[in-house]
C-alpha positions as CSV (number, residue, x, y, z in Angstrom):
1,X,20.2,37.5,-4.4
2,X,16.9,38.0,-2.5
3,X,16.3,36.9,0.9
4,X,13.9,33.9,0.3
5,X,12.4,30.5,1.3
6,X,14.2,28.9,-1.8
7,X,12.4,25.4,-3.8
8,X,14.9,23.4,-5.1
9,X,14.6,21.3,-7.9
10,X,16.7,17.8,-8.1
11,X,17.8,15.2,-10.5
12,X,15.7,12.9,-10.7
13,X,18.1,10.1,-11.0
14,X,21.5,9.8,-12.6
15,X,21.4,12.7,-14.6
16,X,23.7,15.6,-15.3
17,X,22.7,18.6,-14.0
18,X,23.4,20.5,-16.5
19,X,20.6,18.6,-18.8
20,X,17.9,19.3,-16.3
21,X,18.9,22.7,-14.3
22,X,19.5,25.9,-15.1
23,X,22.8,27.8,-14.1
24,X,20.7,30.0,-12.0
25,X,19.5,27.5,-9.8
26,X,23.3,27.0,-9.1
27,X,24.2,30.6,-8.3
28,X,21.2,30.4,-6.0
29,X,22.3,27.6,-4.0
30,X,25.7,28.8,-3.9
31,X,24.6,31.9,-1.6
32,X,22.3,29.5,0.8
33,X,23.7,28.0,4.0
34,X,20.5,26.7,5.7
35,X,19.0,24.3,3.9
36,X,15.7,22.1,4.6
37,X,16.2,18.5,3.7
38,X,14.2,15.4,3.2
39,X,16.8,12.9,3.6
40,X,20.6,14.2,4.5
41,X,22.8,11.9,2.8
42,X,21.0,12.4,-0.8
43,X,20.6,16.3,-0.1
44,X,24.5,16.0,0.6
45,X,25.4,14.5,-2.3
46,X,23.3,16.6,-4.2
47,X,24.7,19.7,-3.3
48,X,28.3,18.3,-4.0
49,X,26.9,17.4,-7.8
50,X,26.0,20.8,-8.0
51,X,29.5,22.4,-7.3
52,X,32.2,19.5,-6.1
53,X,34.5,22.3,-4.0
54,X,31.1,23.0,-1.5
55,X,31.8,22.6,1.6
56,X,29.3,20.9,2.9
57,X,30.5,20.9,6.9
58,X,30.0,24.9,7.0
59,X,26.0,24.2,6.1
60,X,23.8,23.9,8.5
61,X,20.6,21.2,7.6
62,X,17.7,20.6,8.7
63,X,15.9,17.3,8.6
64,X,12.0,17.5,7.5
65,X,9.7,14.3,6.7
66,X,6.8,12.5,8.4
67,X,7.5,12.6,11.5
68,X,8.6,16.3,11.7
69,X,6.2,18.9,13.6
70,X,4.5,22.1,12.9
71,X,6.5,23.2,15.8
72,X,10.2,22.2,14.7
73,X,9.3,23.3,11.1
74,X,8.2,26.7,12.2
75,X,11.9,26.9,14.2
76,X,13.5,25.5,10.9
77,X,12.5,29.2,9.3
78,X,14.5,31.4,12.1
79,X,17.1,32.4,9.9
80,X,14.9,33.3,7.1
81,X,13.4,35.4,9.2
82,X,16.3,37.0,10.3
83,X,17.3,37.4,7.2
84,X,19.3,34.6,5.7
85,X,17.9,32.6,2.4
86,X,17.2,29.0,3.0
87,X,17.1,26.3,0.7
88,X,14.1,22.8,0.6
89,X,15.7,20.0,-1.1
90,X,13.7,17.0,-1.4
91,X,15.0,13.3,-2.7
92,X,13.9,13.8,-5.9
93,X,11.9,16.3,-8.9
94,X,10.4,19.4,-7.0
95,X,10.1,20.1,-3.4
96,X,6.5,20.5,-1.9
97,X,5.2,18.4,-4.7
98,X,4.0,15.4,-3.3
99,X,6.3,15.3,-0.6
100,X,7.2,17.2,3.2
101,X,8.3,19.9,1.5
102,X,4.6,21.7,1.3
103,X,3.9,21.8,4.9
104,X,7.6,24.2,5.1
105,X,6.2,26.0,2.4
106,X,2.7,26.5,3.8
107,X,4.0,27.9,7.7
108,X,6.5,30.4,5.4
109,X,3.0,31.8,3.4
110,X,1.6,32.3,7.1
111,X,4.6,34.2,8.0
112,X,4.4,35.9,5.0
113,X,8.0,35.1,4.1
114,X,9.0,35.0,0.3
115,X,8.8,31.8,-1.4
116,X,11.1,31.8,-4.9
117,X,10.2,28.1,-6.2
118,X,13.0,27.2,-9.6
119,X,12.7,25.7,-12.4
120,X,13.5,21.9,-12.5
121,X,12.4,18.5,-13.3
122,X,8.8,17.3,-12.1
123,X,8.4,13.9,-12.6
124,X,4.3,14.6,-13.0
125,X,4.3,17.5,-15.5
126,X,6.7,15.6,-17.4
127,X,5.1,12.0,-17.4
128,X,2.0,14.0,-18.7
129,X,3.7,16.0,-21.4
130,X,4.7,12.4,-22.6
131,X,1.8,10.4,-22.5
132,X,-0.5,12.2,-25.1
133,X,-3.3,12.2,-22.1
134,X,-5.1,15.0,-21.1
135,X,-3.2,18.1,-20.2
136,X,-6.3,20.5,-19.5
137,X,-7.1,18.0,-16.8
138,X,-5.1,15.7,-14.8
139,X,-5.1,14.6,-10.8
140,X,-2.2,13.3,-9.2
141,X,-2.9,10.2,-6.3
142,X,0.5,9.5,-5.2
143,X,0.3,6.5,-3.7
144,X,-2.8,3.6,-3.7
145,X,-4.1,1.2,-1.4
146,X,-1.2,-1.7,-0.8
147,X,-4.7,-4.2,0.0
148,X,-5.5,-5.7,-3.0
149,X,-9.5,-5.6,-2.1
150,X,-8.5,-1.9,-1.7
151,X,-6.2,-0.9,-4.6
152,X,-8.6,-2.8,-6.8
153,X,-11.7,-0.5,-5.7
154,X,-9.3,2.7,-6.1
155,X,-8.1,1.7,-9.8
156,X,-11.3,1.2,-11.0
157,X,-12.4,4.6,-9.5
158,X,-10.2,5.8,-11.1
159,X,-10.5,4.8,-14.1
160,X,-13.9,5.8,-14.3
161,X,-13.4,9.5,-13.4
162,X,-11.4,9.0,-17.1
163,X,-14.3,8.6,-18.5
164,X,-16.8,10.9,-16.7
165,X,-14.7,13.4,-16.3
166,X,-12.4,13.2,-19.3
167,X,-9.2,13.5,-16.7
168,X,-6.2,11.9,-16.7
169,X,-5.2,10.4,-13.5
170,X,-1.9,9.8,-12.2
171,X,-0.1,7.6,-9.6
172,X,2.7,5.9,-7.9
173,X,4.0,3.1,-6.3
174,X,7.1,1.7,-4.5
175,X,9.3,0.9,-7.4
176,X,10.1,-2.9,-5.5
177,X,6.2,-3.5,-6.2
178,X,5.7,-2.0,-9.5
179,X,5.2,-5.0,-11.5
180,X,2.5,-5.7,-8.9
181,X,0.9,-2.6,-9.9
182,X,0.8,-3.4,-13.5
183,X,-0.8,-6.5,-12.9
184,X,-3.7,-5.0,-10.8
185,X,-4.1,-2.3,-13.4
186,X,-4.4,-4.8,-16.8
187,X,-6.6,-6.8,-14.6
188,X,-9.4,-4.0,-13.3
189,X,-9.2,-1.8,-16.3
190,X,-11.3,-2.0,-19.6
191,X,-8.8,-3.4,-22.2
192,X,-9.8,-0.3,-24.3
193,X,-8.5,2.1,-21.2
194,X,-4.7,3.9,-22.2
195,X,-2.2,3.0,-20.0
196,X,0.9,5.2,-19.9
197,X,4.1,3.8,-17.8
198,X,6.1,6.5,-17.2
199,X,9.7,5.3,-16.1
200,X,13.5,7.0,-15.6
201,X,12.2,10.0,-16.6
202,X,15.1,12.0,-17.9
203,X,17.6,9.9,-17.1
204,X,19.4,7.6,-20.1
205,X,17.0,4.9,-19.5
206,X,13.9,6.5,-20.0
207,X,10.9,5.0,-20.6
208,X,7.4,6.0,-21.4
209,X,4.8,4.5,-23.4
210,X,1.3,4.6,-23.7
211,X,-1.0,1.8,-24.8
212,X,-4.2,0.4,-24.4
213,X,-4.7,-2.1,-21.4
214,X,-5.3,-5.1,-24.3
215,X,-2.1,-4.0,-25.9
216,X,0.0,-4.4,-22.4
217,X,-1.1,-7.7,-21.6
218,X,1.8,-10.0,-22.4
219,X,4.5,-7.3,-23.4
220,X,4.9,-5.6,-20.0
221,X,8.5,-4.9,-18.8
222,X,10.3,-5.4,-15.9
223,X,9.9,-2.4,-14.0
224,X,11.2,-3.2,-10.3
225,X,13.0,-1.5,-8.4
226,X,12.7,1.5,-11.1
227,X,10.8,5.1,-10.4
228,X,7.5,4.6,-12.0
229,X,4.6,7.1,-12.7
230,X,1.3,5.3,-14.3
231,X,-1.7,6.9,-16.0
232,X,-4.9,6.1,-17.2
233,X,-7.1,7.8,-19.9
234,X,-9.7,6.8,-22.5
């Protein structure tokens, strides 16, 4: 195994992983003992899914989110640097995509430390692999506005680089206030714009369907409290 900054991938809900990750990814994580975390009870539960006789008390973890500095991050890498792999496990789908993760792997590139990102579920690639929308050209928001006034503007921006620039545009929201999100969406959109929800992806439950905004209205479902990805195209 080569000494690397290693990326990864997790379920991204109740999923086996098996149906989602290759058995390389486990041999890898098997041989890592630091490992850079977004949150520490889901990384260590994680990690036990992975291979149930882990033990998880002879790891050593690192927490990394919002409020983390450059300065602890850049500590985080010591033992990489002497040369121990290390492991970034985000909540969910693939670290340093739209989440902590990239600022980790961003001070590594400046150390010029190897960074081995693995295969695994991506929550963006995949909602736009289902959606029949634009794969030449997509952009990925994360989150919008949580003002109305605001969200409203940003949707119909949105929307409109669909149609000027024949790009599919991706985005997310809290899953408690999804069906708030729908709402402002079927009410600022042209009923002839596609809307794709994206829902459970990979996980038994999954949903995604793509229809036009006339074709939503009355026949939305309830999507609280589930992981959502939404996209709009012409």
């Amino acid at each position: 195994m080569e000494t690397a900054l290693y990326l990864i991938p997790v379920t991204l809900g109740d999923t086996s992983i098996e149906s989602v990750l290759p058995s390389y990814n486990k041999e890898i994580i098997l041989g890592i003992r630091h490992f850079i975390v977004e949150d520490l009870r889901s990384a260590r539960r994680f990690l036990k899914k992975v291979e149930r006789s882990i033990d998880i008390d002879s790891l050593q973890f690192y927490p990394l989110n919002k409020h983390t500095t450059p300065d602890e991050i850049s500590g985080y890498l010591n033992p990489l640097i002497k040369g121990e792999s290390m492991g970034v496990i985000s909540e969910a789908g693939c670290p340093a995509v739209a989440d902590p993760g990239a600022d980790v792997v961003a001070i590594a590139q400046r150390k010029n430390l190897k960074v081995v990102p693995l295969v695994g579920p991506s929550s963006i690639i995949l909602s736009v692999m289902g959606s029949g929308f634009n794969g030449q050209s997509f952009a990925f928001h994360g989150y919008l506005p949580v003002d109305g006034g605001e969200r409203a503007k940003k949707i119909k921006q949105l929307e409109q680089r669909v149609y000027s620039e024949n790009q599919t545009q991706l985005f997310i929201e809290t899953p408690y206030r999804n069906n708030k999100m729908i709402e402002d969406i079927l009410q600022n959109c042209r009923p002839s714009t596609k809307l794709c929800i994206a829902a459970n992806i990979t996980c038994e439950d999954e949903y995604i369907k793509t229809k036009t905004v006339k074709e939503w209205k009355g026949k939305v479902p309830d999507l609280a409290k589930i992981p959502c990805i939404f996209l709009l195209y012409q």
